[in-house]
C-alpha positions as CSV (number, residue, x, y, z in Angstrom):
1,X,0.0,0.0,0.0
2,X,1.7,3.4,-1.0
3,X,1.8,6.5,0.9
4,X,0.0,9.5,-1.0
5,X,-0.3,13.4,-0.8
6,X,-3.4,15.6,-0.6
7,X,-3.2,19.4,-0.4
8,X,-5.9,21.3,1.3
9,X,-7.0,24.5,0.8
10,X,-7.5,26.5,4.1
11,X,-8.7,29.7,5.1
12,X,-6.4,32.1,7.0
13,X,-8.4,35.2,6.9
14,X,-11.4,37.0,6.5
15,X,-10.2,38.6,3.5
16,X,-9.4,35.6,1.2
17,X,-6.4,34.7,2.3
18,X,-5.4,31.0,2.1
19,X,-3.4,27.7,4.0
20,X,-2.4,25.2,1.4
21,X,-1.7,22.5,3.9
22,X,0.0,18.9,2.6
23,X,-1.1,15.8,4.1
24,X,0.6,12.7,3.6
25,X,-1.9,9.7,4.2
26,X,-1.0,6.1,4.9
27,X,-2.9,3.1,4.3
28,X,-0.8,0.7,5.8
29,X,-1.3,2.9,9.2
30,X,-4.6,1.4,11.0
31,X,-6.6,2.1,14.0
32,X,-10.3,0.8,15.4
33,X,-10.3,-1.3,11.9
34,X,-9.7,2.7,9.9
35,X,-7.0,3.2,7.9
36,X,-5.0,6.3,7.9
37,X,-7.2,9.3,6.0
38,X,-8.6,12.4,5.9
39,X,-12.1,12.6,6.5
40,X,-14.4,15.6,5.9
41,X,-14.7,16.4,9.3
42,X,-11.6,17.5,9.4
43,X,-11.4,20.1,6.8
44,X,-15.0,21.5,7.8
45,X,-13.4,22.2,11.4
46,X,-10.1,23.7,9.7
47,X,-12.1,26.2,7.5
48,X,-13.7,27.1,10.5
49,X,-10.8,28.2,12.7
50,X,-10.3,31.6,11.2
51,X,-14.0,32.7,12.1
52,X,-14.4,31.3,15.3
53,X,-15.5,33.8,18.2
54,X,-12.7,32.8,20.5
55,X,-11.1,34.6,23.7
56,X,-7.8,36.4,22.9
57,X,-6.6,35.6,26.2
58,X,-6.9,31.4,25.2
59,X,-3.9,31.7,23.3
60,X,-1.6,34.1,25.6
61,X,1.2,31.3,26.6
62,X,2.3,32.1,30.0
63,X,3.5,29.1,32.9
64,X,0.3,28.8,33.9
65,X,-1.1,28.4,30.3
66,X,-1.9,25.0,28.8
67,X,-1.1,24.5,24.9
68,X,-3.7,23.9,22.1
69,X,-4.8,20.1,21.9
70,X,-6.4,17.9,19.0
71,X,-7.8,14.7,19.7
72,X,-8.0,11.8,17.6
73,X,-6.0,14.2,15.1
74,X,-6.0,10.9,12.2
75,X,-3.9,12.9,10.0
76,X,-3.4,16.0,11.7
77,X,-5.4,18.4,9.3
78,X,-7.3,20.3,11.4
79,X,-4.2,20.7,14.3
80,X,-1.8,21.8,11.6
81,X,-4.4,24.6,10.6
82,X,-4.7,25.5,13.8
83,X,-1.4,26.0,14.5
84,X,-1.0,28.2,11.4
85,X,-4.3,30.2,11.5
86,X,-3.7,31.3,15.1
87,X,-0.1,31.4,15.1
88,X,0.4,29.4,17.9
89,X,1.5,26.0,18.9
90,X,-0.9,22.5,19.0
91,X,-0.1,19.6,20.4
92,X,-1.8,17.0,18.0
93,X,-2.7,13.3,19.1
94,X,-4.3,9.7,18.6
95,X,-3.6,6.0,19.5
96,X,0.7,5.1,19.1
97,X,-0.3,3.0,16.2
98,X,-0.8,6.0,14.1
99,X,0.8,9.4,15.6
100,X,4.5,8.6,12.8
101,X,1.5,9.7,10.4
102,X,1.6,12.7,12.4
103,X,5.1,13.2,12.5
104,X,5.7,13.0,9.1
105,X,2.4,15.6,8.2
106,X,4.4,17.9,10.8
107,X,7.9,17.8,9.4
108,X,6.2,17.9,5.5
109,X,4.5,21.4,6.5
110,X,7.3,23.0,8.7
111,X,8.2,25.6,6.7
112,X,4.2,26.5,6.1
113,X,4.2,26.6,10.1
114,X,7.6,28.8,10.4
115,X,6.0,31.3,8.0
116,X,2.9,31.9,10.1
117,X,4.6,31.7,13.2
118,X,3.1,28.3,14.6
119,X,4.4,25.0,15.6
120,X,3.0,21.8,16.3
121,X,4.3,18.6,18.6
122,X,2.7,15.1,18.2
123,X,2.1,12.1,20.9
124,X,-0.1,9.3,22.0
125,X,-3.2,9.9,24.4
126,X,-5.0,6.9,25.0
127,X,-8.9,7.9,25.9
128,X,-9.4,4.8,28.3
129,X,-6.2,5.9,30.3
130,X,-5.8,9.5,29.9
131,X,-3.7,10.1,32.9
132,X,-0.5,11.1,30.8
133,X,0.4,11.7,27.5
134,X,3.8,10.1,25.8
135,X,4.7,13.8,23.6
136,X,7.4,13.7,21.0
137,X,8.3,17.8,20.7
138,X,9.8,17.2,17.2
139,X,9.5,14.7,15.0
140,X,11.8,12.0,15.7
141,X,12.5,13.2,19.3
142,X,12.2,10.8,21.9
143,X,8.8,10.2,23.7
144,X,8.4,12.1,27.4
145,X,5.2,11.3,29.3
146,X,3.8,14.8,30.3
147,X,1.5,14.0,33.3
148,X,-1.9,15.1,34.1
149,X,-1.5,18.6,36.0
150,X,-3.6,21.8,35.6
151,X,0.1,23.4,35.0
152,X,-0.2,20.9,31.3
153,X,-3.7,20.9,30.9
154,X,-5.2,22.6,27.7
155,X,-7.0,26.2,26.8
156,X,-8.3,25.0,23.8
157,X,-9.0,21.5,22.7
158,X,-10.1,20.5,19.0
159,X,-11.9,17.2,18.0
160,X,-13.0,16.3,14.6
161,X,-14.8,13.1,13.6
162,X,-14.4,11.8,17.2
163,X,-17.9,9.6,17.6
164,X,-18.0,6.6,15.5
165,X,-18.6,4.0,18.3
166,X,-21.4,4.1,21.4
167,X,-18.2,4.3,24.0
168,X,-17.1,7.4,21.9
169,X,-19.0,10.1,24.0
170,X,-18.7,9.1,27.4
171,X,-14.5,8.3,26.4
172,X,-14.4,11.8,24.8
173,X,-15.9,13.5,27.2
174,X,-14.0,12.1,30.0
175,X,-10.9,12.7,28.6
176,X,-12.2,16.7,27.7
177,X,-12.8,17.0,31.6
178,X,-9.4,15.9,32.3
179,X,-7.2,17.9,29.9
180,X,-9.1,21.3,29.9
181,X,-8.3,24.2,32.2
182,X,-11.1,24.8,34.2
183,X,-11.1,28.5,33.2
184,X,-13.4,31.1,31.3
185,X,-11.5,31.7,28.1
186,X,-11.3,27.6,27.9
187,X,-12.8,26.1,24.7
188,X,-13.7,22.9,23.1
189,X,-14.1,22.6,19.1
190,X,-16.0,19.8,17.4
191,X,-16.8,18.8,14.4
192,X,-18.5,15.7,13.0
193,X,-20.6,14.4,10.0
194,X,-24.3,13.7,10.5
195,X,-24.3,10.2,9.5
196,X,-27.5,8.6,10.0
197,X,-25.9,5.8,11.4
198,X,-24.2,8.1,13.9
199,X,-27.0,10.5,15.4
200,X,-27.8,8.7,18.6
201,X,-23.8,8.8,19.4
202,X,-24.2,12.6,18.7
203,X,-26.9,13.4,20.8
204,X,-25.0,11.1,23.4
205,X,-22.1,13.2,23.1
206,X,-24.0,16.8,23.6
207,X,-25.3,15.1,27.1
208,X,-22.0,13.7,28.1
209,X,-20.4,17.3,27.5
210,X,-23.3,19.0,29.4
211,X,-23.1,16.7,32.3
212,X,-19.6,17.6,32.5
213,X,-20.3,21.0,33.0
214,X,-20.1,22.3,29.3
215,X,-22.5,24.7,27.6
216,X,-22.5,25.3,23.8
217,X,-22.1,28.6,22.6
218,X,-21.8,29.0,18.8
219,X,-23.0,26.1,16.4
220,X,-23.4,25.7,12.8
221,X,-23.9,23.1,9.7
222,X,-21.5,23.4,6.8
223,X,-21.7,21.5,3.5
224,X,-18.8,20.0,1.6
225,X,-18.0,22.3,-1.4
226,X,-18.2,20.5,-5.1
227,X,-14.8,21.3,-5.6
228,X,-13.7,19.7,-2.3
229,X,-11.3,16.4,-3.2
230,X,-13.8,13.7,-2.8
231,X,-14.4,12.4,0.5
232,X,-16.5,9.3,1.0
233,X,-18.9,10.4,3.7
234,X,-21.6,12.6,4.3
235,X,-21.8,15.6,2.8
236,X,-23.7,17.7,5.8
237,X,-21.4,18.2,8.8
238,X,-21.7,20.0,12.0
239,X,-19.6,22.3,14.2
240,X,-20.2,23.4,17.7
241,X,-18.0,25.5,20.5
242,X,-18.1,24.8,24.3
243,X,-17.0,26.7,27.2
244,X,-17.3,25.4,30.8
245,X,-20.2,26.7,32.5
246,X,-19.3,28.4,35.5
């Protein structure tokens, strides 16, 4: 099975301005019976980042400030946008079987990342253990388990195409409350596809977050656009941004 490239177009600004970002996908990379891909989740939550009503003060690094966090990242997509778009640094995971996927979609848009003053570091977070994360800063660097303190915890978390299984919203959900500060500027991004298939998981997830303590407060649907690579899944997707209650 051969390793191939897909660029994806991005948007940076309000005024027009665009991310070309180069993902290299791996079918011989597997994880819960998926094979290493984009999916259109993904790219609906990156083309989102640049108009999202976020606190300025979530991306103010200080000792005291977590860094930006994508779970389930697959390919990396929507981390690497991130880190670009808000010129800042993400930390993006999955399961180990799949995160050298991410090292190499890191290292292939570096210079991208250097341009627009973000960065991005890559590990494995395993939802059913979540009490550490085994972080590689660079690709090819050697793995350091960064424990679970409020000192590492995250101000923004992303998550796109995370529910595909009936343990998905509780596990996500759990591992949300964990890893993000507990503070007002805090955020959590999803995105997801509304596949038939899939909308009891969904609706699962909205009451796992608000049991939690989350509340959502900006949503919206977005289609895939005709001259989007073609993705094989649902063309209607939806978005949604949580803060923490209180």
């Amino acid at each position: 099975m051969q390793i191939h490239t897909r660029t994806f177009e991005v948007a940076l600004d309000n005024q027009g301005s665009t991310l070309a970002i180069k993902i290299n996908e791996d079918p011989s990379l597997r994880t819960d019976n998926l094979t290493l891909e984009t999916w259109g989740s993904s790219l609906i939550l990156a083309r989102q980042l640049h108009a999202l009503d976020l606190p300025p003060t979530a991306f103010v690094s200080t000792s005291s400030s977590g860094p930006i966090l994508e779970l389930g990242a697959g390919t990396g997509l929507a981390g690497l946008a991130a880190a670009a778009v808000w010129n800042t640094h993400v930390i993006l995971t999955d399961l180990s079987a799949i995160i050298t996927g991410l090292a190499r979609n890191i290292s292939l848009n570096q210079d991208l990342l250097s341009l627009h003053n973000g960065s991005a570091s890559y590990g494995a977070l395993d939802w059913s253990s979540p009490s550490s994360l085994s972080l590689h800063r660079n690709p090819g660097d050697e793995k350091e388990e960064i424990e679970l303190k409020e000192e590492n915890k995250a101000s923004i978390i992303l998550a796109a195409d995370t529910v595909y299984d009936e343990a998905h919203p509780e596990l996500l959900a759990n591992v949300i409350a964990k890893w993000l500060k507990r503070r007002g500027d805090s955020r959590v991004i999803i995105a997801y596809p509304l596949r038939v298939a899939y909308l009891e998981e969904i609706r699962g997830l909205w009451e796992k977050f608000e049991d939690i303590g989350l509340v959502a407060v900006e949503e919206g649907k977005e289609r895939m656009k005709v001259d989007d690579v073609k993705f094989d899944d649902e063309e209607l997707h939806e978005w949604s941004v949580w803060k923490w209650k209180s």
